[in-house]
Every structure is written in C-alpha cells, then in structure tokens.
VEXDREN-891863 format. One record per atom (N, C-alpha, C, O, CB): chain; atom name; x, y, z. Coordinates in nm, 3 decimals, decimal comma. Glycine has a CB too. Layout:
// residues N
+------+------+---------+---------+---------+
: pami : senu :      xx :      yy :      zz :
+------+------+---------+---------+---------+
:    A :   CA :       X :       Y :       Z :
...
+------+------+---------+---------+---------+
END
This chain:
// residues 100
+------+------+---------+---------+---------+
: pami : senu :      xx :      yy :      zz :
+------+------+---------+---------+---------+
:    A :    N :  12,479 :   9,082 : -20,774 :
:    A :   CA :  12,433 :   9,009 : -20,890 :
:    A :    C :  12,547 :   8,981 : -20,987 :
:    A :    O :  12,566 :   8,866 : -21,025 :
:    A :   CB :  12,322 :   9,087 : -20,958 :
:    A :    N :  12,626 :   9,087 : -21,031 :
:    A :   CA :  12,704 :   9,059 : -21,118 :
:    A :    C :  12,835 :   8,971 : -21,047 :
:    A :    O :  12,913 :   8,922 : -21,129 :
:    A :   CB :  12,733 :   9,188 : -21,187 :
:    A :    N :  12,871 :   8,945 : -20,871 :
:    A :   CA :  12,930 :   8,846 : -20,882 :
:    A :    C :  12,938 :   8,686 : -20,912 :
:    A :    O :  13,029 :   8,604 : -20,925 :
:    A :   CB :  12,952 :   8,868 : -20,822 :
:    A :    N :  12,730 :   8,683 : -20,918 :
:    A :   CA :  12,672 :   8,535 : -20,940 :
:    A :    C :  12,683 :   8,516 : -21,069 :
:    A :    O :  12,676 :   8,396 : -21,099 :
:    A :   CB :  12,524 :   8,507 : -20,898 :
:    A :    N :  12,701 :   8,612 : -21,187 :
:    A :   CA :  12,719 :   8,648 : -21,350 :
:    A :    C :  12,850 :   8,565 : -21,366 :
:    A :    O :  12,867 :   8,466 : -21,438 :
:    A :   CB :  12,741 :   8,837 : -21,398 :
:    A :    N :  12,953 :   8,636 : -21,269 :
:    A :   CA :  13,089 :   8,548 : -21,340 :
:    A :    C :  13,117 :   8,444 : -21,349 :
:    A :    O :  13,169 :   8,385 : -21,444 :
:    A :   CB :  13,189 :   8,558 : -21,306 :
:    A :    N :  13,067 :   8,390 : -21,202 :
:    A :   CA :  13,131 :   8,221 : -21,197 :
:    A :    C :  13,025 :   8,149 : -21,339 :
:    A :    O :  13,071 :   8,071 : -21,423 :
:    A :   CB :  13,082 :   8,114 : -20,986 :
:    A :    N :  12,901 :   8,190 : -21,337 :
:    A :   CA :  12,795 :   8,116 : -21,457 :
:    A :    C :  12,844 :   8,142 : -21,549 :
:    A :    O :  12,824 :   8,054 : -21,633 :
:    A :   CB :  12,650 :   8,150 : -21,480 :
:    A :    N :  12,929 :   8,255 : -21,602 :
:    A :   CA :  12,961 :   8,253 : -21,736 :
:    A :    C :  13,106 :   8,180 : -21,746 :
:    A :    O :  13,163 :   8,180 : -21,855 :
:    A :   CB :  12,958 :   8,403 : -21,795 :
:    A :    N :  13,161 :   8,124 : -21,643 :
:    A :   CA :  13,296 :   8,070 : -21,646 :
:    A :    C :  13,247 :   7,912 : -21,696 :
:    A :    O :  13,304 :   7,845 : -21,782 :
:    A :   CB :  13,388 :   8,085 : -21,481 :
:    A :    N :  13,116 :   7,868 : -21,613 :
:    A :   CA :  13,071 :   7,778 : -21,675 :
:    A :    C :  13,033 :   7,714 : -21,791 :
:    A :    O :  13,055 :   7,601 : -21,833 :
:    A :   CB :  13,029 :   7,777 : -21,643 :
:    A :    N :  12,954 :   7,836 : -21,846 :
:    A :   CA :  12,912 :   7,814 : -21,953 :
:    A :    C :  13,044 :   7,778 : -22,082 :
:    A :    O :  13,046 :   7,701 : -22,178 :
:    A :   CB :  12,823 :   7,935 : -21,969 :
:    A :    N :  13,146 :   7,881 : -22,024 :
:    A :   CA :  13,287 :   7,815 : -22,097 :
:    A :    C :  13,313 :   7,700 : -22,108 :
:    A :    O :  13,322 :   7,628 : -22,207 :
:    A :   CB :  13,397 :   7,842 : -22,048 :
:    A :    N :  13,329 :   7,678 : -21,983 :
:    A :   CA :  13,418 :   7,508 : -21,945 :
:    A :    C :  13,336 :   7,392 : -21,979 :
:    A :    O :  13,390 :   7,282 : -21,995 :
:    A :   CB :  13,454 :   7,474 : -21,764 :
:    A :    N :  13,145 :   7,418 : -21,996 :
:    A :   CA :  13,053 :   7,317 : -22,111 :
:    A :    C :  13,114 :   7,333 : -22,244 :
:    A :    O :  13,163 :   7,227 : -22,283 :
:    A :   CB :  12,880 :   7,363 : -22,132 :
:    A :    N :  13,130 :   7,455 : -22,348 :
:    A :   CA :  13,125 :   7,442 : -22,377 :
:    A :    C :  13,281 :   7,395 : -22,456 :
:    A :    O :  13,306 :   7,373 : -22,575 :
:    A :   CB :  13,038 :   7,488 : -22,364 :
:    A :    N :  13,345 :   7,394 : -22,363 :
:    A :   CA :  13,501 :   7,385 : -22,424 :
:    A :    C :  13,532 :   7,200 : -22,390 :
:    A :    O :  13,627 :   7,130 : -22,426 :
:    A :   CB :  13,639 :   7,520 : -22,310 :
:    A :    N :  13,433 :   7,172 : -22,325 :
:    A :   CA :  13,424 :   7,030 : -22,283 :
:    A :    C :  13,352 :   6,961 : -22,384 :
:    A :    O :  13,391 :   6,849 : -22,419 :
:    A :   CB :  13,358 :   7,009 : -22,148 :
:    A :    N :  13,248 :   7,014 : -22,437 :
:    A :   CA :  13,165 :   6,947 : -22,516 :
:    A :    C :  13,171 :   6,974 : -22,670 :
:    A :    O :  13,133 :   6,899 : -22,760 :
:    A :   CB :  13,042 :   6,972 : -22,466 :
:    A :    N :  13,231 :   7,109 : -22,679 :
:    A :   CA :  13,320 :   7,114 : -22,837 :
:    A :    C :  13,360 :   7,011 : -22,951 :
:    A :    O :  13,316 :   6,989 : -23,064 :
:    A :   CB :  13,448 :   7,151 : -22,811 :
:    A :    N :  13,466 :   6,953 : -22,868 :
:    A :   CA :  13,531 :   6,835 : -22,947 :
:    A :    C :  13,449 :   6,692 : -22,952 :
:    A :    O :  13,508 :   6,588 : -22,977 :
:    A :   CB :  13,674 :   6,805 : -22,878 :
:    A :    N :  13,316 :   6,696 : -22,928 :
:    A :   CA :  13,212 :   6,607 : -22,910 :
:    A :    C :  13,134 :   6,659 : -22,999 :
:    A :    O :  13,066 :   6,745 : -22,944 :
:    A :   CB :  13,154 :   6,591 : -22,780 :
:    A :    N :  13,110 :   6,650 : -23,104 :
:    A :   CA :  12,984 :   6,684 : -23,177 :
:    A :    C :  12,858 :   6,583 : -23,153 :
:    A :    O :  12,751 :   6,642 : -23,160 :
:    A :   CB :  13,018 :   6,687 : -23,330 :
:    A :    N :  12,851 :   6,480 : -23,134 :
:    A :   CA :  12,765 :   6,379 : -23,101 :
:    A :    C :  12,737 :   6,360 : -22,961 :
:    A :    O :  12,651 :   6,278 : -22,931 :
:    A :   CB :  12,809 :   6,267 : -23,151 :
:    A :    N :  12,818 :   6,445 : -22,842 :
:    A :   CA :  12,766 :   6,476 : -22,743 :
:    A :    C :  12,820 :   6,391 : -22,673 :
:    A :    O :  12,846 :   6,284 : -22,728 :
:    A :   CB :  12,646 :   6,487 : -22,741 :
:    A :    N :  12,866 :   6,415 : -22,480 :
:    A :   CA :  12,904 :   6,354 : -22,409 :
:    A :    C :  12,809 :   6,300 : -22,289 :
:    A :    O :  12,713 :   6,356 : -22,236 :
:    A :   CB :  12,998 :   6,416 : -22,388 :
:    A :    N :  12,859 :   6,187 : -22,268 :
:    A :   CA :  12,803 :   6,163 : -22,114 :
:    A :    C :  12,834 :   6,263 : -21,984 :
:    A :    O :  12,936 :   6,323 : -21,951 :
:    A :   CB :  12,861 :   6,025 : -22,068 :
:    A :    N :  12,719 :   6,256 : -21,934 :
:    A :   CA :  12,732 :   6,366 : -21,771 :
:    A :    C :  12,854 :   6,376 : -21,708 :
:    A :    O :  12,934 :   6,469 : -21,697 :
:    A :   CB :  12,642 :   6,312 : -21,634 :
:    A :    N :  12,853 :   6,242 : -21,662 :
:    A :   CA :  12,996 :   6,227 : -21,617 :
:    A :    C :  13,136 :   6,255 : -21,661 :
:    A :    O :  13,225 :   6,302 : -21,591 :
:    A :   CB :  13,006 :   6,129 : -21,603 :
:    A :    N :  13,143 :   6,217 : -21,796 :
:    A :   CA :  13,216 :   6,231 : -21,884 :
:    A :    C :  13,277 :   6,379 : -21,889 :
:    A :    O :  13,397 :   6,404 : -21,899 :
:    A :   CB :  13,150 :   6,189 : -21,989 :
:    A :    N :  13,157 :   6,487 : -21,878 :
:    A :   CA :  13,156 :   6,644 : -21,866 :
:    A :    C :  13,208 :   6,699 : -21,776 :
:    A :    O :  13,284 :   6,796 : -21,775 :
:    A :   CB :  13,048 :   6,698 : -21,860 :
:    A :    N :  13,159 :   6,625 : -21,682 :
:    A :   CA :  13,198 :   6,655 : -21,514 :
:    A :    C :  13,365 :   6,650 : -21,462 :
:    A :    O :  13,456 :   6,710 : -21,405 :
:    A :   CB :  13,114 :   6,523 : -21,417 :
:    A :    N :  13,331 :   6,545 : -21,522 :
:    A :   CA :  13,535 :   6,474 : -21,505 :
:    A :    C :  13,667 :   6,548 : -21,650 :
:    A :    O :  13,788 :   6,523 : -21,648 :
:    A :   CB :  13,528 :   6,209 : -21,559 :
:    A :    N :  13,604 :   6,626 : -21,746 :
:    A :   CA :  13,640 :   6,681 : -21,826 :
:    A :    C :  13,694 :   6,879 : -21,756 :
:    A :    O :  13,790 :   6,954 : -21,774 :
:    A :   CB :  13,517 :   6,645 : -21,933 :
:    A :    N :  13,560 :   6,884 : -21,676 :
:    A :   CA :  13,559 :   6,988 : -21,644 :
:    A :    C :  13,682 :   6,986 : -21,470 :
:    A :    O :  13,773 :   7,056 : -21,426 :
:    A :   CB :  13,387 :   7,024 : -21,645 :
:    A :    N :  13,621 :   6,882 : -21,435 :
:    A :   CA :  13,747 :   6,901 : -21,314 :
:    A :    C :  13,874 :   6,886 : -21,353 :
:    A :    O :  13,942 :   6,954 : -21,276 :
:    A :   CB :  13,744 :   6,802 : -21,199 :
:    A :    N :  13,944 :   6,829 : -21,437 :
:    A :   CA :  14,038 :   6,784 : -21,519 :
:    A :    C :  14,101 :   6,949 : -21,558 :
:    A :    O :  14,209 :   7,000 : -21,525 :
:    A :   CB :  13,968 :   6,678 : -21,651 :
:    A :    N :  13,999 :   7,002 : -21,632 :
:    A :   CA :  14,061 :   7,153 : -21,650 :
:    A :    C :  14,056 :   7,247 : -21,538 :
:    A :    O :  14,105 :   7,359 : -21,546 :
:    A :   CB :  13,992 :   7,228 : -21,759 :
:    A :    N :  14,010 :   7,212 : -21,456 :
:    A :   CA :  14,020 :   7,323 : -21,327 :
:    A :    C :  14,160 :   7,262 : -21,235 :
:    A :    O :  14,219 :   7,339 : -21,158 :
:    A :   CB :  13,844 :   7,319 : -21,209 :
:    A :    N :  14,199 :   7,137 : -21,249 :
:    A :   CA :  14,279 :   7,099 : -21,204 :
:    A :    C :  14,448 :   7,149 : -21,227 :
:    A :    O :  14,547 :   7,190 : -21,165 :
:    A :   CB :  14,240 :   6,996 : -21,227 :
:    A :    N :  14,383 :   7,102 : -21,405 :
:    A :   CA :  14,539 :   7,150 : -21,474 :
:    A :    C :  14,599 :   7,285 : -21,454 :
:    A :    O :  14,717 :   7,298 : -21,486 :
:    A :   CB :  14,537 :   7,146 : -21,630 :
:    A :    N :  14,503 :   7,437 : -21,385 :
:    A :   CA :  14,495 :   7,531 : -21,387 :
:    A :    C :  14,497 :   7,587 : -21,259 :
:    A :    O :  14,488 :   7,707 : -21,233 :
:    A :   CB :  14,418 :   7,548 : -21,454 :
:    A :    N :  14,512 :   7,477 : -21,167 :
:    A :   CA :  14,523 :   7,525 : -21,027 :
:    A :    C :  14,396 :   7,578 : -20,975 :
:    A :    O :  14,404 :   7,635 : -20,866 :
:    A :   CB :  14,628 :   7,629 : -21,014 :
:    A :    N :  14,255 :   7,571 : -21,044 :
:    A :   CA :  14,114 :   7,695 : -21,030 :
:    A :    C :  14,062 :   7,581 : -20,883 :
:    A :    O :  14,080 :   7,460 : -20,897 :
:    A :   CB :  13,947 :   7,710 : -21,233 :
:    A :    N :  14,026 :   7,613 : -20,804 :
:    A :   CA :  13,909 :   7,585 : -20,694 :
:    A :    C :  13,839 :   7,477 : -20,765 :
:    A :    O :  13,845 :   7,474 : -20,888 :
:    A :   CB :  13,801 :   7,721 : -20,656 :
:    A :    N :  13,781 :   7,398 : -20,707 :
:    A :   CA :  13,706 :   7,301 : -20,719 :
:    A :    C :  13,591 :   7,271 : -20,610 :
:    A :    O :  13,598 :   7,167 : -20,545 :
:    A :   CB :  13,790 :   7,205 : -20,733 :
:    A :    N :  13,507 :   7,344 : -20,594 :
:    A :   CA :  13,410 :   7,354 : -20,482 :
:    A :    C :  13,315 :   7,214 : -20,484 :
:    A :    O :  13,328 :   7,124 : -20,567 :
:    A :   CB :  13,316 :   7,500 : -20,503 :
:    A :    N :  13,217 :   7,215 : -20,376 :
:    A :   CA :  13,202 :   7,060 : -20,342 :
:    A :    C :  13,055 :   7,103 : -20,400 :
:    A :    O :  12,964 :   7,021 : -20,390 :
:    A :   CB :  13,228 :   6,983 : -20,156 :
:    A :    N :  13,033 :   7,219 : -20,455 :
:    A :   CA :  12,856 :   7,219 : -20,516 :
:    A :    C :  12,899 :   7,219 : -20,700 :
:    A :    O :  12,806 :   7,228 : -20,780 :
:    A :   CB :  12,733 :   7,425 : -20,450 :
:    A :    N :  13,003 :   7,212 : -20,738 :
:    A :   CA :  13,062 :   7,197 : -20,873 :
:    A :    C :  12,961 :   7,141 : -20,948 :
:    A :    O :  12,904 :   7,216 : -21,026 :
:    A :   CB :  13,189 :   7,113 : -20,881 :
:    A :    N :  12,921 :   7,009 : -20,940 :
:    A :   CA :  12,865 :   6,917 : -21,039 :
:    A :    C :  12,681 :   6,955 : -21,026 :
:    A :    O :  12,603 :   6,910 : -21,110 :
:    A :   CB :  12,917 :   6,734 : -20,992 :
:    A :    N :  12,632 :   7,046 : -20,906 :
:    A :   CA :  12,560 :   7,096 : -20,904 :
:    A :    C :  12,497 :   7,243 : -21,006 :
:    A :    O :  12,397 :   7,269 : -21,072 :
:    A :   CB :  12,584 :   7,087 : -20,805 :
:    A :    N :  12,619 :   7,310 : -20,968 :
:    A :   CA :  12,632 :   7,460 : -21,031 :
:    A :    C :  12,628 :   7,430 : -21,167 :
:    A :    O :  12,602 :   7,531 : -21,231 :
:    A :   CB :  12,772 :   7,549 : -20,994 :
:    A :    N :  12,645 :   7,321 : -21,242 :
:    A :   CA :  12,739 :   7,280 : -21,370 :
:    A :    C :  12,605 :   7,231 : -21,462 :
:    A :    O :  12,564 :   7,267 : -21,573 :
:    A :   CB :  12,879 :   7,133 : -21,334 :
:    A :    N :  12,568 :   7,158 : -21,389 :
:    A :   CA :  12,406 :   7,124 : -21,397 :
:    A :    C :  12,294 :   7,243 : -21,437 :
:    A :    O :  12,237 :   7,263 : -21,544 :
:    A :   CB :  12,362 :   7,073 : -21,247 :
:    A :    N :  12,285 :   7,308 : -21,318 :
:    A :   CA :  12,166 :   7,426 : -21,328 :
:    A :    C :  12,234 :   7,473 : -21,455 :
:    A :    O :  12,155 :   7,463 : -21,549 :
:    A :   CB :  12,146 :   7,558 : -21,185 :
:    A :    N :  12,350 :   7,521 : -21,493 :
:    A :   CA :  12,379 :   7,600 : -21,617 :
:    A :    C :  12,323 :   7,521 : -21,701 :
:    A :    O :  12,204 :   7,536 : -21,730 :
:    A :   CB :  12,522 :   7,632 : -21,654 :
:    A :    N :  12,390 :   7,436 : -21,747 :
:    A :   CA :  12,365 :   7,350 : -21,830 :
:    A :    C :  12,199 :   7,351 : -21,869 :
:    A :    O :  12,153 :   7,380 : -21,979 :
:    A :   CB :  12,420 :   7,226 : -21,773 :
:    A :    N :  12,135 :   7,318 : -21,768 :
:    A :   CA :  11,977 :   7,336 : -21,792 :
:    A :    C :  11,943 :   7,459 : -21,818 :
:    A :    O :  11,860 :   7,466 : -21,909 :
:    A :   CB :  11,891 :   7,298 : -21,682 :
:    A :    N :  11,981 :   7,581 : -21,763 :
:    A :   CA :  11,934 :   7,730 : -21,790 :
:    A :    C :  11,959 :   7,721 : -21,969 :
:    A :    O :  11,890 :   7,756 : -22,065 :
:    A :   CB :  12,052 :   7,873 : -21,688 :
:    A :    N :  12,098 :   7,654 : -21,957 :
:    A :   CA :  12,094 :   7,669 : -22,134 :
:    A :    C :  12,055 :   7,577 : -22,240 :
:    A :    O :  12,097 :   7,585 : -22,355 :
:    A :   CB :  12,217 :   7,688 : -22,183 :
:    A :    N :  11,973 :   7,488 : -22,197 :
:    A :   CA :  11,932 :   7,382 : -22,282 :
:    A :    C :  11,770 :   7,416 : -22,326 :
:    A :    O :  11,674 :   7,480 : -22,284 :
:    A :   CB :  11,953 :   7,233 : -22,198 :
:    A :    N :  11,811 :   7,325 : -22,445 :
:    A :   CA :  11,645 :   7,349 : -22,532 :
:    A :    C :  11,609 :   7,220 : -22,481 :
:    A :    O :  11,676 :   7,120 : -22,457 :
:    A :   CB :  11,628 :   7,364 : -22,740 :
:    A :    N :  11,453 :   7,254 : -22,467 :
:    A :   CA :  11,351 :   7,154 : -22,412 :
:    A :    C :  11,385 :   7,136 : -22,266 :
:    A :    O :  11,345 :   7,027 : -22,225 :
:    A :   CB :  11,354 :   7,010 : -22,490 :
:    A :    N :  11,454 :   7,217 : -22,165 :
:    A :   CA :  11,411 :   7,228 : -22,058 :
:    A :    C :  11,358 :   7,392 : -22,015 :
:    A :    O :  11,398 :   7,426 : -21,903 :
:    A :   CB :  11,515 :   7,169 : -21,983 :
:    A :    N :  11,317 :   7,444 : -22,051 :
:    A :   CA :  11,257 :   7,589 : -22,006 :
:    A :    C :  11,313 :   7,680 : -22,046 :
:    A :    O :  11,270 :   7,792 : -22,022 :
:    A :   CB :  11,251 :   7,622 : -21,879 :
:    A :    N :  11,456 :   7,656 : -22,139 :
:    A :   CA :  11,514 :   7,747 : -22,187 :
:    A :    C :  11,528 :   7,890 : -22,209 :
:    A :    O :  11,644 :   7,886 : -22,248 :
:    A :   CB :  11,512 :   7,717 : -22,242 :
:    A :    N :  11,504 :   7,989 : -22,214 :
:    A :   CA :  11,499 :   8,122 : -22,274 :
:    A :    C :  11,535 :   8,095 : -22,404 :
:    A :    O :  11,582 :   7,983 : -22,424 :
:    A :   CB :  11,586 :   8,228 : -22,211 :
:    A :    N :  11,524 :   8,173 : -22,503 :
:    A :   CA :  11,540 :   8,202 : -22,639 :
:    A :    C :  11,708 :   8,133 : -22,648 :
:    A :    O :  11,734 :   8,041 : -22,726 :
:    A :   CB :  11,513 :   8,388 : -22,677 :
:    A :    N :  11,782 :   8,176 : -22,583 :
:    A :   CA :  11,917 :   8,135 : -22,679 :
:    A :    C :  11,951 :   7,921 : -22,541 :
:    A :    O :  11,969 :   7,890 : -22,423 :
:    A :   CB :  12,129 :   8,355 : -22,648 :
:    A :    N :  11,940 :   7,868 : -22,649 :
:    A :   CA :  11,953 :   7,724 : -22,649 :
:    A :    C :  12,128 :   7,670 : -22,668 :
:    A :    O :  12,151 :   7,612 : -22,774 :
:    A :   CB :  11,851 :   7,670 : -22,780 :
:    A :    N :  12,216 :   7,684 : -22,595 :
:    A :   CA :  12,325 :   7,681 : -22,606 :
:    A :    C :  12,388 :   7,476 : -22,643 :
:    A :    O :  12,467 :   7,413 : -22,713 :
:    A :   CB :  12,367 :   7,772 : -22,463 :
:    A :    N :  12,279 :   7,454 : -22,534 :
:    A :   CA :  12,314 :   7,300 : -22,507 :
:    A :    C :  12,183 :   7,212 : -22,565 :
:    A :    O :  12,086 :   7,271 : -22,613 :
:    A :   CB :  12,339 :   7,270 : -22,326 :
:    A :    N :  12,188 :   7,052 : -22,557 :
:    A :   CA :  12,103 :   6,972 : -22,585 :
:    A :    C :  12,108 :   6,869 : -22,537 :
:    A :    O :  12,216 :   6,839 : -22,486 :
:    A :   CB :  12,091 :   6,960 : -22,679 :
:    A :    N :  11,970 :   6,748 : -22,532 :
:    A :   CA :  12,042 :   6,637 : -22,487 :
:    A :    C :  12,011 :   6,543 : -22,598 :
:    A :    O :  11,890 :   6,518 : -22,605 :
:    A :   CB :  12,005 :   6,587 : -22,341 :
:    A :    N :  12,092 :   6,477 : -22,697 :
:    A :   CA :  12,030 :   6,399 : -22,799 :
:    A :    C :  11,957 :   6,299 : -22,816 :
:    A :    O :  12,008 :   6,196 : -22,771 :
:    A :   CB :  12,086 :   6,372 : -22,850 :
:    A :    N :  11,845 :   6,283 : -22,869 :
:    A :   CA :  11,783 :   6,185 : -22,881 :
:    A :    C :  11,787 :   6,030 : -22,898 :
:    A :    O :  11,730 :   5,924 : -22,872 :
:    A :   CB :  11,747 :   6,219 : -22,938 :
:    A :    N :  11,860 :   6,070 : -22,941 :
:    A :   CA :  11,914 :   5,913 : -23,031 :
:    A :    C :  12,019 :   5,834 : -22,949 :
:    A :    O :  12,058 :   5,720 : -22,977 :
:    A :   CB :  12,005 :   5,947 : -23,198 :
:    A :    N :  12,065 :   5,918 : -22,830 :
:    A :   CA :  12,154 :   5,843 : -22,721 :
:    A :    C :  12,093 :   5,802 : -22,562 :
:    A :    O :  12,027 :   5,871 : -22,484 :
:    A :   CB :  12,282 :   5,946 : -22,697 :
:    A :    N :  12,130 :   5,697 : -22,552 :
:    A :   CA :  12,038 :   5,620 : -22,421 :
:    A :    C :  12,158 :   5,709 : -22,349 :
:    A :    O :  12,266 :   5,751 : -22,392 :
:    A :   CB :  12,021 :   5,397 : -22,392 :
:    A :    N :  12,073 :   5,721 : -22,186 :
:    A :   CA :  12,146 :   5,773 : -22,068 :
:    A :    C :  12,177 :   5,952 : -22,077 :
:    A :    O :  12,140 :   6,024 : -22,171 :
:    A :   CB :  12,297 :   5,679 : -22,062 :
:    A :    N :  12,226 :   5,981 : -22,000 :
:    A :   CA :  12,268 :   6,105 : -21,942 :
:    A :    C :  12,365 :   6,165 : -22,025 :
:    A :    O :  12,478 :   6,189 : -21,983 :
:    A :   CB :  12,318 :   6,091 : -21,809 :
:    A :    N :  12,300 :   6,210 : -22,228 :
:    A :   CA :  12,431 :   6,253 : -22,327 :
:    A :    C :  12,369 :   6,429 : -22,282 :
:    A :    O :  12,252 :   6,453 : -22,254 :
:    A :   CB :  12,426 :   6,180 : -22,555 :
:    A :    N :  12,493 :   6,541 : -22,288 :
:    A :   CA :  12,477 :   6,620 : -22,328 :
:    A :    C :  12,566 :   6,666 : -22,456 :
:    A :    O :  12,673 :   6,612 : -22,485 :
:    A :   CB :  12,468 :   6,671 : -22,237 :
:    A :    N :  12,494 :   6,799 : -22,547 :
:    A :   CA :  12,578 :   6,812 : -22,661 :
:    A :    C :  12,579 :   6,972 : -22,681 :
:    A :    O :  12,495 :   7,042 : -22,625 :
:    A :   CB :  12,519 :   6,724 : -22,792 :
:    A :    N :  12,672 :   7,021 : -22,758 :
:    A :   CA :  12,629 :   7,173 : -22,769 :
:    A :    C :  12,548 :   7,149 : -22,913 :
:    A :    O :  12,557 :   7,063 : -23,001 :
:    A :   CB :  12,778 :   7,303 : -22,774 :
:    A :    N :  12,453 :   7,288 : -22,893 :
:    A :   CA :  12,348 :   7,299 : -22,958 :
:    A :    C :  12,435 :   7,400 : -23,094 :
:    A :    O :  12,384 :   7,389 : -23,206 :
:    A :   CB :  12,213 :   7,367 : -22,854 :
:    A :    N :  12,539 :   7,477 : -23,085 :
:    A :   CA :  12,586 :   7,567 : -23,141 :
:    A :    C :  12,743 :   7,588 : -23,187 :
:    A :    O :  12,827 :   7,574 : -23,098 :
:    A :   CB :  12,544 :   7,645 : -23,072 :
:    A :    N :  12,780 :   7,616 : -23,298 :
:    A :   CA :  12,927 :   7,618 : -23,280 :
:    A :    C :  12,989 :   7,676 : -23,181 :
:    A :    O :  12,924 :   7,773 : -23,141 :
:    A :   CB :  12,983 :   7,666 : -23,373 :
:    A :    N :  13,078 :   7,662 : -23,128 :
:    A :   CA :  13,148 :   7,745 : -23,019 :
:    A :    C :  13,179 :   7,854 : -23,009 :
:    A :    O :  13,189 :   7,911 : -22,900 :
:    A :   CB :  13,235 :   7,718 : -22,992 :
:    A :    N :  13,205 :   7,915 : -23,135 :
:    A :   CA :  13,219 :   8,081 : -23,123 :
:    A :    C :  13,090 :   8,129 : -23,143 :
:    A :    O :  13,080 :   8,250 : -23,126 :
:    A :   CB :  13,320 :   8,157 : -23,233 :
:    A :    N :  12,958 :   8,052 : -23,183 :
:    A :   CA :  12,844 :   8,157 : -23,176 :
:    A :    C :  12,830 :   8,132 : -22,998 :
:    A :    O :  12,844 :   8,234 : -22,931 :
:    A :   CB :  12,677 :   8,113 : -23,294 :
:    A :    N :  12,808 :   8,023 : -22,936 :
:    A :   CA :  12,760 :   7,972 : -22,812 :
:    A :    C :  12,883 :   8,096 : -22,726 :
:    A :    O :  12,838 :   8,122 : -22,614 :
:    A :   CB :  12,781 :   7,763 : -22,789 :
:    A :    N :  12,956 :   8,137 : -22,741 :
:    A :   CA :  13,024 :   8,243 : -22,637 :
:    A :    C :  12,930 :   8,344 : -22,676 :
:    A :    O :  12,885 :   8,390 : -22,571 :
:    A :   CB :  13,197 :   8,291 : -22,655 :
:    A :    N :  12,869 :   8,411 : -22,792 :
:    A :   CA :  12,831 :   8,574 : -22,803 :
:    A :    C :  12,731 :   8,581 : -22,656 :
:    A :    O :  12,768 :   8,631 : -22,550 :
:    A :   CB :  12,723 :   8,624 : -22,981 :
:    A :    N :  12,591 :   8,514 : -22,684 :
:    A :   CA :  12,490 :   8,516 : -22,583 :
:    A :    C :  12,552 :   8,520 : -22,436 :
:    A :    O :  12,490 :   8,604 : -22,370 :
:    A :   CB :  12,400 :   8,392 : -22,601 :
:    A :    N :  12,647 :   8,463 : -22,367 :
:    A :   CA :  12,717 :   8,490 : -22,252 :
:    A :    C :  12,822 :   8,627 : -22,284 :
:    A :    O :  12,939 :   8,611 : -22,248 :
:    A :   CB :  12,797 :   8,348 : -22,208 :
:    A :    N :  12,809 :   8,680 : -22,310 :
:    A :   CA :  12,946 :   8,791 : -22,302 :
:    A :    C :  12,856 :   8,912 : -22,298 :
:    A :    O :  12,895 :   9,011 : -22,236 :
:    A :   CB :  13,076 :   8,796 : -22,454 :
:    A :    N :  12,712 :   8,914 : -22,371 :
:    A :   CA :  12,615 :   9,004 : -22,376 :
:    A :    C :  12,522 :   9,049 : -22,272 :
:    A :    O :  12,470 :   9,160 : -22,261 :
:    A :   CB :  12,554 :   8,969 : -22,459 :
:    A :    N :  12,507 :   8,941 : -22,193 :
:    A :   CA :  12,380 :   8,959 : -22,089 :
:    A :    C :  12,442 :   9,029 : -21,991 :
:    A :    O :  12,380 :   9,064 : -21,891 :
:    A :   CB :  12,307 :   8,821 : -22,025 :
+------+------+---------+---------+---------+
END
C-alpha cells in the first residue's frame, strides 16, 4: 500500500506545482504537457499510463467529483472545456498529502 502512496503523492505535487502559477486555472492538456516537461527536465520516468494516473488524482482531489473532505483541485465554472485549477494555496494543498 504504501508503495501506491508515493507515486500519488508525487502527483499530487507535480498538479499542484503545475497549476500554482495559474490562479485562473489551466487546460488538461496544458497540465499534462507541463507535467511531462518537468519529469523530463529531471530525467524522472514517464510511463505510458501518466495522463491516466494524473487524472484519477486529480479527481480523488477535486470538489464536486466525490471528493473526501480535503478538495485540493477544481474545475472552474466560468471556463468552457477541460480547465483545471487549485482549490488552495500551495503550501496549505501539500499539508493533507504529507499526513495521510
């Protein structure tokens, strides 16, 4: 269990270090290609279920899809298509992952 813990909480980083400098929130793609971009620059693996794995997080942590109590992510209203945004400043959005 706790090796399926790490890679999700590596994720939950790389949303939210992607979607940080976006306060008004990015396109999917936009996230996706942000996030390979930093796994790139870093030499990290790039597996072929990536944009999958990246996803389910993303939803585990979003409000108004089934969320649990802590709502990390969002998708905004007010933007047509596939925006995601963080729901939280970035240093609160790390506590809830470092805890569980």
């Amino acid at each position: 269990m706790s090796h399926d813990r790490a890679p999700r909480a590596t994720i939950v980083e790389e949303l939210v270090a992607a979607l940080a400098p976006h306060p008004a929130g990015l396109r999917r793609w936009s996230v996706m290609r942000a996030i390979r971009k930093g796994r790139e620059a870093v030499a990290r693996e790039i597996p072929l279920k990536l944009e999958a794995d990246v996803e389910r997080t993303f939803r585990q942590f979003c409000s108004g899809d089934g969320a649990s109590g802590t709502a990390l992510f969002y998708r905004p209203a007010e933007k047509a298509g596939e925006v995601w945004a963080l729901a939280a400043r970035p240093d609160q959005a790390r506590e809830p992952v470092s805890q569980e």
